[in-house]
C-alpha positions as CSV (number, residue, x, y, z in Angstrom):
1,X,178.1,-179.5,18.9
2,X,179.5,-181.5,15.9
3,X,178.8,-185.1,16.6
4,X,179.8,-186.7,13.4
5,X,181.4,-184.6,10.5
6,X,181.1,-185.5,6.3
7,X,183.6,-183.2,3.8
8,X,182.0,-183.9,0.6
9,X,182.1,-182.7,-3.1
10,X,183.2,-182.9,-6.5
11,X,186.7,-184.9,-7.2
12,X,189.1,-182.7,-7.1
13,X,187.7,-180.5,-5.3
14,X,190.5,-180.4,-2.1
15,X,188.2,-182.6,0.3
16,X,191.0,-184.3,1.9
17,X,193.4,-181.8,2.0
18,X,190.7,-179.7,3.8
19,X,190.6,-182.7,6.2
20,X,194.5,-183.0,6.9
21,X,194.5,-179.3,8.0
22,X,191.3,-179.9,10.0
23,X,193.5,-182.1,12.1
24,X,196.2,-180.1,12.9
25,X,193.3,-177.9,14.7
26,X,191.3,-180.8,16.1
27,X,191.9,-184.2,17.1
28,X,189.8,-186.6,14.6
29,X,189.8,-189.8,12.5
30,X,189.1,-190.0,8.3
31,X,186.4,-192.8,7.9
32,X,187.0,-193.0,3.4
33,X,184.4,-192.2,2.1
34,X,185.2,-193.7,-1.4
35,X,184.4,-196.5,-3.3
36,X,187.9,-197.2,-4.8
37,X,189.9,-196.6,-1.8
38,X,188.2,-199.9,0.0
39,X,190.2,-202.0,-2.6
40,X,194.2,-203.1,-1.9
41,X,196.3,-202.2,-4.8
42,X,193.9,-199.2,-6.0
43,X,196.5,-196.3,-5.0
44,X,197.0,-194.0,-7.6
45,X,193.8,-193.9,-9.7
46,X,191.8,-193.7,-6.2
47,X,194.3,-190.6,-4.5
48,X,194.3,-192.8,-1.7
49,X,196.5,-191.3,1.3
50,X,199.9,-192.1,1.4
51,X,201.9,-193.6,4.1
52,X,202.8,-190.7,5.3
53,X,199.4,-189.0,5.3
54,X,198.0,-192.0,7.2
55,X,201.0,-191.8,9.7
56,X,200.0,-188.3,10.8
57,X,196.1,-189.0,10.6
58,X,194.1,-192.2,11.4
59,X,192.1,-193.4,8.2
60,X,189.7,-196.3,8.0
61,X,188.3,-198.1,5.4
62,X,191.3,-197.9,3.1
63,X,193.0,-201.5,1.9
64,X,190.0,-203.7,3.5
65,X,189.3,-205.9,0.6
66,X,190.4,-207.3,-2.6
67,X,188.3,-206.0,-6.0
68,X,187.4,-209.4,-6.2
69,X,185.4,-209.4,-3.5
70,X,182.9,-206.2,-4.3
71,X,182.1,-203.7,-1.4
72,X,178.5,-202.2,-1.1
73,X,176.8,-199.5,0.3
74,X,175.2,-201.6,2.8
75,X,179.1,-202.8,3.9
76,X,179.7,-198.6,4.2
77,X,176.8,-198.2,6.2
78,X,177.4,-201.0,8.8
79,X,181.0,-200.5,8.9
80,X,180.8,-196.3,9.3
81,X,178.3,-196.8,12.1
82,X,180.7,-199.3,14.2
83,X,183.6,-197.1,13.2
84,X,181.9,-193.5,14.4
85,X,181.1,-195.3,17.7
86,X,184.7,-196.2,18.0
87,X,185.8,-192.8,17.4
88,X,183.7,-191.0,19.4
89,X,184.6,-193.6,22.0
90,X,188.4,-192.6,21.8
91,X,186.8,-188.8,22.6
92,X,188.0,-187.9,18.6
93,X,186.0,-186.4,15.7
94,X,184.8,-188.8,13.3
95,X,185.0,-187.0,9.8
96,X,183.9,-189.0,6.3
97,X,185.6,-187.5,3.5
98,X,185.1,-188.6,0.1
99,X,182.8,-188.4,-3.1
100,X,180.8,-191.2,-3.0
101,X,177.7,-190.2,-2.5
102,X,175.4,-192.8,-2.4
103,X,177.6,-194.5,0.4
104,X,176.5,-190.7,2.1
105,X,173.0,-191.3,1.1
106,X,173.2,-195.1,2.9
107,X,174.9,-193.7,6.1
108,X,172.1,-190.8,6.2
109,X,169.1,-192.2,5.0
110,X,169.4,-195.9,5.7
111,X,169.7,-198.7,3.6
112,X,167.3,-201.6,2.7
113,X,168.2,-205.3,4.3
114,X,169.1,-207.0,1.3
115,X,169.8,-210.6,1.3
116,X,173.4,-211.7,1.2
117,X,174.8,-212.8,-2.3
118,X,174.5,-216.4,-3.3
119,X,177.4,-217.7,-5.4
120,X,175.3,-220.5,-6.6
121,X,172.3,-218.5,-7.8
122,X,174.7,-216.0,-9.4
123,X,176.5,-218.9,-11.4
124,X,172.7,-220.1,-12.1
125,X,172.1,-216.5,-14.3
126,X,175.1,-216.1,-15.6
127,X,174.7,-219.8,-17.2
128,X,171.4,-218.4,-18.6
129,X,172.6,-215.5,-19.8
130,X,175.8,-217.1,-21.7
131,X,172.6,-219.2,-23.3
132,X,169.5,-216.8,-23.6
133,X,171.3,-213.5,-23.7
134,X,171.4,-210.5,-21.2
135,X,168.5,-209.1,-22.8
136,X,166.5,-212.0,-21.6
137,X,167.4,-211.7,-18.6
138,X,166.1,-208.2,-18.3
139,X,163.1,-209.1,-20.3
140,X,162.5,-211.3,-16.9
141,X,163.1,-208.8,-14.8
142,X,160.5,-206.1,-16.4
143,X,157.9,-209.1,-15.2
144,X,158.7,-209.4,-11.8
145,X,160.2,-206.4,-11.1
146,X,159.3,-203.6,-13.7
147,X,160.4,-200.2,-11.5
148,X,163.7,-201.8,-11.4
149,X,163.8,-202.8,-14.8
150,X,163.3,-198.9,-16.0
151,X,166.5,-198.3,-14.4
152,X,168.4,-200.9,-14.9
153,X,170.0,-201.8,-18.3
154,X,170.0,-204.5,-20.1
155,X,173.9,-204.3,-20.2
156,X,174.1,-204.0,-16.4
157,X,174.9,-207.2,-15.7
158,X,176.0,-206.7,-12.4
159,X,172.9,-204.7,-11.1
160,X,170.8,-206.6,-13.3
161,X,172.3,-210.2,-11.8
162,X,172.0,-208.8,-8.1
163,X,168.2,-207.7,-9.2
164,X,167.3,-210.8,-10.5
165,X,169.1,-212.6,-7.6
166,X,167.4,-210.8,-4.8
167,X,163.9,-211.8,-6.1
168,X,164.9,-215.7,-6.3
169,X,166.3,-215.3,-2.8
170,X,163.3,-213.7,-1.4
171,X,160.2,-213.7,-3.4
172,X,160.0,-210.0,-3.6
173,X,161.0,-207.5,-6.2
174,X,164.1,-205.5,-5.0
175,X,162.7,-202.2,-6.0
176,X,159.8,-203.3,-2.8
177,X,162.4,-204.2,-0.7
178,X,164.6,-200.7,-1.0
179,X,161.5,-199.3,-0.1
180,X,161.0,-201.0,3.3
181,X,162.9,-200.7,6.8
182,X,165.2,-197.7,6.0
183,X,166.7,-196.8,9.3
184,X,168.0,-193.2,9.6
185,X,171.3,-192.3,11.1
186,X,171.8,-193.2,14.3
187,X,174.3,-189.8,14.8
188,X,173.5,-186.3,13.9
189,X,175.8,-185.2,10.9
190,X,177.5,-181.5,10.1
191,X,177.5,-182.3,6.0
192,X,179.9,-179.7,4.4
193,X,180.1,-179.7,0.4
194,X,183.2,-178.3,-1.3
195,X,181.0,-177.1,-4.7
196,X,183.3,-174.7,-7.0
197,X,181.7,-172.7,-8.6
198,X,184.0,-171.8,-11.4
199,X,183.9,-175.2,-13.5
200,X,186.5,-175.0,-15.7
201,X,189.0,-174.4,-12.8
202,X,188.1,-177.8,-11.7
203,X,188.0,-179.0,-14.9
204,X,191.5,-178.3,-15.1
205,X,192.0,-179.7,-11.6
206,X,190.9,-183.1,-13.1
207,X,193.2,-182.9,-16.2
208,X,196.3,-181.8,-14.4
209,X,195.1,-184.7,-11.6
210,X,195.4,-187.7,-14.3
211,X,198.1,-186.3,-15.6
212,X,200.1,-186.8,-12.2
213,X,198.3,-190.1,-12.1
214,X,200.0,-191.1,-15.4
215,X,203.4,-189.6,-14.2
216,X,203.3,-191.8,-10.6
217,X,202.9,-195.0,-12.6
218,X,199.0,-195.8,-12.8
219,X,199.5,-197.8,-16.1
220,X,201.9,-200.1,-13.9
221,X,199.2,-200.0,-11.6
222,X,196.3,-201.4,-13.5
223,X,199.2,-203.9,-15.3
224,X,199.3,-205.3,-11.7
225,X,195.2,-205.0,-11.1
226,X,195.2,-207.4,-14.2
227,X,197.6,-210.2,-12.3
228,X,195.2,-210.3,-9.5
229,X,193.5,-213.5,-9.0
230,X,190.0,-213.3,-9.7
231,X,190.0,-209.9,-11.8
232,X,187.5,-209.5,-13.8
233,X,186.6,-206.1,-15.9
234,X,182.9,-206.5,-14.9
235,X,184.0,-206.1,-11.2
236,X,182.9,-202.7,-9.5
237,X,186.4,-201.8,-8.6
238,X,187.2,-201.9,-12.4
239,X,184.6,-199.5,-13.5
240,X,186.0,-196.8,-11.2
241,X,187.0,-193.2,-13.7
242,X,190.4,-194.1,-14.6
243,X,190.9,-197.5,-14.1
244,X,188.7,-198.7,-16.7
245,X,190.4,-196.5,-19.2
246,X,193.2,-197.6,-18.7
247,X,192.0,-201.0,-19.0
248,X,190.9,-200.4,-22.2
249,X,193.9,-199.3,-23.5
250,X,195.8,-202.1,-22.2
251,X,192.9,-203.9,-24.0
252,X,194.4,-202.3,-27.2
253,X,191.4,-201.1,-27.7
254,X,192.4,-196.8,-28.4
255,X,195.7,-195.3,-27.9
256,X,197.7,-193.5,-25.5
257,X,195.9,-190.1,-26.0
258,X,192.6,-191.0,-26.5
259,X,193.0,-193.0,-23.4
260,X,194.0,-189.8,-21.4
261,X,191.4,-188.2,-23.1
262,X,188.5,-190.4,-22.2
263,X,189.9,-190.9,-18.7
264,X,189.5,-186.8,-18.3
265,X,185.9,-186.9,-19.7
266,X,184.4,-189.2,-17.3
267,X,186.3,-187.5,-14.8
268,X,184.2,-184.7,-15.8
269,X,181.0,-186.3,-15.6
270,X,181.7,-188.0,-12.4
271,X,181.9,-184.3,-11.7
272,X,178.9,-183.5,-12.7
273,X,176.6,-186.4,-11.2
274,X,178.3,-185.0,-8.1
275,X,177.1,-181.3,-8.5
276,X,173.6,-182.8,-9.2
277,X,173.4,-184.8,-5.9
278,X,174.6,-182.0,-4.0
279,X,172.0,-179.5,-5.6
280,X,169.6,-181.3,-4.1
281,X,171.3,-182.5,-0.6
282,X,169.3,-181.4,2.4
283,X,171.1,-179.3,5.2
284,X,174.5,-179.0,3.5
285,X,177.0,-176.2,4.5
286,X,178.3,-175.6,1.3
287,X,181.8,-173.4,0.7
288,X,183.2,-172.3,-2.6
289,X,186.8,-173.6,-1.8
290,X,188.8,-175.4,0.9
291,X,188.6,-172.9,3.6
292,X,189.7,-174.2,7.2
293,X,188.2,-171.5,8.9
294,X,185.2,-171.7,7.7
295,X,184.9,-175.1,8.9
296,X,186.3,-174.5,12.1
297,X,183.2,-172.0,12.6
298,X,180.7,-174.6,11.5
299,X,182.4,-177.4,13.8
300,X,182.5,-175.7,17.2
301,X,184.8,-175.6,19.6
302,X,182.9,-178.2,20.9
303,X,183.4,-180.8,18.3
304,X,184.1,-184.1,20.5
């Protein structure tokens, strides 16, 4: 019995699409899975679900906040666990589709209790660093928190900020804190992983993707993204594969191709960081391609 249902994998690999024709065989709701998708006004450059698509199936956590006001993990986690509860109250199959897999990773494994952010403590470093520098900042950070410091950058400022924020707020270094009271998933998930395995079919899955992008009117998009009250490029939502190309180039900072072209290569190695957290995923059902019967096996008839 399928309690709770994740379609993962690469971009562009045909995750939702495998999930519209999942429910035309079984009655279920999309929980996005997607890190872009939470943000109003990020359409094109996420492949969020049109109106249409969202007329035929429910979808949640699409158009929930503004990128000025940054979604976590920790948000995913709490909202996907009231959300699956809600479905499975409605007698319907939850199903997470999307690639972003540390939201996965929070949902499965549980996620440290992190202090909410402080605005005042955040304008408190960011006054510092506009004085000392960023690489003081960090320089702190290796004393008080040195296992975070080896993975954060010195040109993080977000993660470094929220690092060095946590550790005012509670005394402890964050790195101790993600280590404590992790709470695993309250459901049981069926995780199935949409890996191709032939690479350069997907690479031109990506290119032939942001080229479509491009034709629908993304520039216009981000042109819009940059009227938005409180935009920043520093913000999450900004630093999404596409979006902060574009940026860039509305920046004046490369042309037209080279634009297109960088958009494609971190598309690619968004890609790639995906394959390498779902080589190591534990209990995946993986399939080569989209392939509804497959999944309908794996489900059950007794999916609700």
């Amino acid at each position: 019995m399928t309690q709770v249902l994740v379609i993962t994998g690469p971009t562009a690999s045909g995750k939702s699409q495998l999930a519209y024709e999942l429910a035309e065989e079984v009655p279920l709701e999309v929980i996005s899975v997607d890190s872009a998708q939470v943000y109003r006004g990020f359409d094109i450059g996420s492949a969020k679900p049109d109106a249409e698509q969202q007329r035929k199936v429910r979808h949640h956590l699409i158009d929930i906040r503004d990128a000025s006001n940054p979604y976590s993990a920790a948000d995913f986690r709490a909202d996907a666990v009231m959300l699956i509860e809600e479905i499975l109250s409605r007698q319907r199959l939850p199903v997470l589709v999307g690639g972003s897999m540390l939201y996965i990773k929070a949902l499965r494994d549980g996620i440290a209790n992190l202090p909410a952010a402080d605005p005042a403590i955040r304008s408190e470093l960011i006054e510092e660093a506009e004085q000392y520098g960023w690489t003081s900042l960090h320089d702190r950070l290796k004393k008080i928190d040195p296992q975070a410091a080896s993975r954060i950058k010195a040109a993080d400022k977000q993660r470094l900020q929220r690092a060095l924020e946590v550790h005012r707020l509670t005394g402890q270094p964050m790195s101790q804190l993600l280590q404590q009271g992790n709470q695993p998933c309250p459901f049981e998930l069926t995780e199935i992983a949409i890996i191709p395995s032939d690479r350069k079919m997907l690479h031109l899955r990506i290119a032939e993707r942001f080229d479509q992008m491009l034709a629908r009117g993304l520039i216009d998009e981000v042109i819009n993204i940059r009227a938005m009250p409180g935009i920043d490029p520093e913000l999450p939502a900004l630093k999404a594969v596409g979006y902060r190309q574009v940026w860039n180039y509305l920046e004046g900072q490369f042309n037209f191709d080279e634009m297109r072209q960088r958009a494609i290569a971190a598309t690619r190695q968004l890609a790639k960081r995906q394959y390498t957290w779902l080589r190591s995923w534990p209990d995946l059902a993986v399939l080569d391609k989209p392939n509804l019967a497959e999944v309908l096996k794996i489900v059950g008839p007794a999916s609700i």
